[in-house]
N, C-alpha and C positions, 0 to 999 in steps of 0.2 A: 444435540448436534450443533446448535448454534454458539453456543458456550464454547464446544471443541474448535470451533472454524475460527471464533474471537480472540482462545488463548492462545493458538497458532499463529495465527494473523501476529498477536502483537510482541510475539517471543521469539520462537524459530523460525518461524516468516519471514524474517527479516534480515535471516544471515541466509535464505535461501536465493542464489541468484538467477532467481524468476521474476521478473516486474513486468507490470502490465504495458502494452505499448503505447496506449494514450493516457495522459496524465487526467481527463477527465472519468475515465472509467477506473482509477487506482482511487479519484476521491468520490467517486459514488460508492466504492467499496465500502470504504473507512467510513464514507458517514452512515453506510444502511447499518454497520455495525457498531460505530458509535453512540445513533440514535435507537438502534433497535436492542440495544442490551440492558434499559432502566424496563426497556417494556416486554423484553424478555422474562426479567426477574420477579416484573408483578404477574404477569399470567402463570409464570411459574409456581407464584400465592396463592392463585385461584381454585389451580390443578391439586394444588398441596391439600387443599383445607376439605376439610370430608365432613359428610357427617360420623361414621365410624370413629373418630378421632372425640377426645372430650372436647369440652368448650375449654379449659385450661389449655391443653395442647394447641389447638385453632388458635388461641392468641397469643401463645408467645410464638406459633407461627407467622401468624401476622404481625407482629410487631417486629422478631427477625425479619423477617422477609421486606418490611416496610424500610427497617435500618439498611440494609442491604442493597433493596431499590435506588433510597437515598445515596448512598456511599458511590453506587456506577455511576448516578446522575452528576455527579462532583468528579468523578476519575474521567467521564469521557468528555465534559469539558477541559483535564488537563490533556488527556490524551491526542481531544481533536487539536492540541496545540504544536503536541509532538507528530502524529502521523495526517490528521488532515488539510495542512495548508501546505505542505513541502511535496516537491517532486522533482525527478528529474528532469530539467528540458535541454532540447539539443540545441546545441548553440550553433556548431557546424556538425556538418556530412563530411566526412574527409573521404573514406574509401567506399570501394561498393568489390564485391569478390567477383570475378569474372565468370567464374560458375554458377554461382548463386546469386543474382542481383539482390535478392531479399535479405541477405546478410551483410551488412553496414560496419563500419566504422566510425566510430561519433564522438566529437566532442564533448561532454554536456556540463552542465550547472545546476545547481543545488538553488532552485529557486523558492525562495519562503514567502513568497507570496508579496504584504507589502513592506517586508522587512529586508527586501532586497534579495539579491543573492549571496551564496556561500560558497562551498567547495567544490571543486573541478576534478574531472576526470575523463579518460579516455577509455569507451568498454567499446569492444565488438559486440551487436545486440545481433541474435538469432532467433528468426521467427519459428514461435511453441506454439502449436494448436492456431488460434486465430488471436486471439487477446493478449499474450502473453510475448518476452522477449527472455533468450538465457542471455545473461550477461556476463561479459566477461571481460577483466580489465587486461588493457594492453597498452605496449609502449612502441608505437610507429616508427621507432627505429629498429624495431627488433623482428618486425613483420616481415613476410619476402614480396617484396614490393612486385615480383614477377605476377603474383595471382590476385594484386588486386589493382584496379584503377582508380586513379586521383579523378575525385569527383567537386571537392573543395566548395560546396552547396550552402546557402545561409540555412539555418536552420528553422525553430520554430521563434528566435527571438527576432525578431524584426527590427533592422537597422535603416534609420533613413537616407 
């Protein structure tokens, strides 16, 4: 199950537009799965190795298993480079829907942590369950300014 949550997380995941709505809970994600998949792989040696199995089979179990542990322990240090320092933050609030105060319009930034920021964009975020936000990109000229009000809020980047 863990493997399944891992490949998804880091494949299709990623074109799905669900993001979590606090950027410290997207990197507890990323790192319970970055950190927990070398230790995955070895308990997963533990479970493998039988006695039923010869001593031949047992260790090129283990020594697969061992190459394999090693190899995650290398990918999720490239990994936590690609998914766990980056997030998106809001830079402004622009709208809020009249109907639904909970549905926003946002600014945001592609913040890499201490390598600066990156790319920009404007999604409307709508609150999924409790954690989660669907996003969706949009272009404030194209909205109907009727259903929503100019809110124009700093966001989470703090200017002095």
């Amino acid at each position: 199950m863990f493997f399944g949550i891992t490949i998804y997380a880091m494949t299709i995941g990623q074109m799905v537009p669900v993001e979590f709505v606090d950027w410290h809970h997207r990197h507890l994600f990323y790192d319970f799965i970055l950190w927990g998949l070398p230790i995955v792989v070895l308990l997963t040696l533990i479970w493998t190795l039988k006695t039923l199995n010869t001593r031949k089979t047992n260790i090129l179990i283990g020594i697969f298993t061992s190459i394999v542990a090693g190899a995650m322990g290398i990918a999720s240090i490239y990994l936590m480079f690609i998914f766990g320092f980056g997030a998106w933050i809001n830079e402004e609030m622009m709208y809020e829907n009249k109907d639904n105060p909970g549905v926003k319009i946002n600014r945001q930034l592609w913040d890499n942590g201490a390598l600066g920021y990156g790319r920009k964009r404007t999604v409307k975020l709508t609150p999924f369950f409790i954690f989660w936000n669907l996003v969706e990109q949009v272009d404030t000229e194209d909205i109907d300014k009727e259903n929503w009000i100019l809110v124009k809020k700093e966001g989470n980047i703090k200017f002095p």
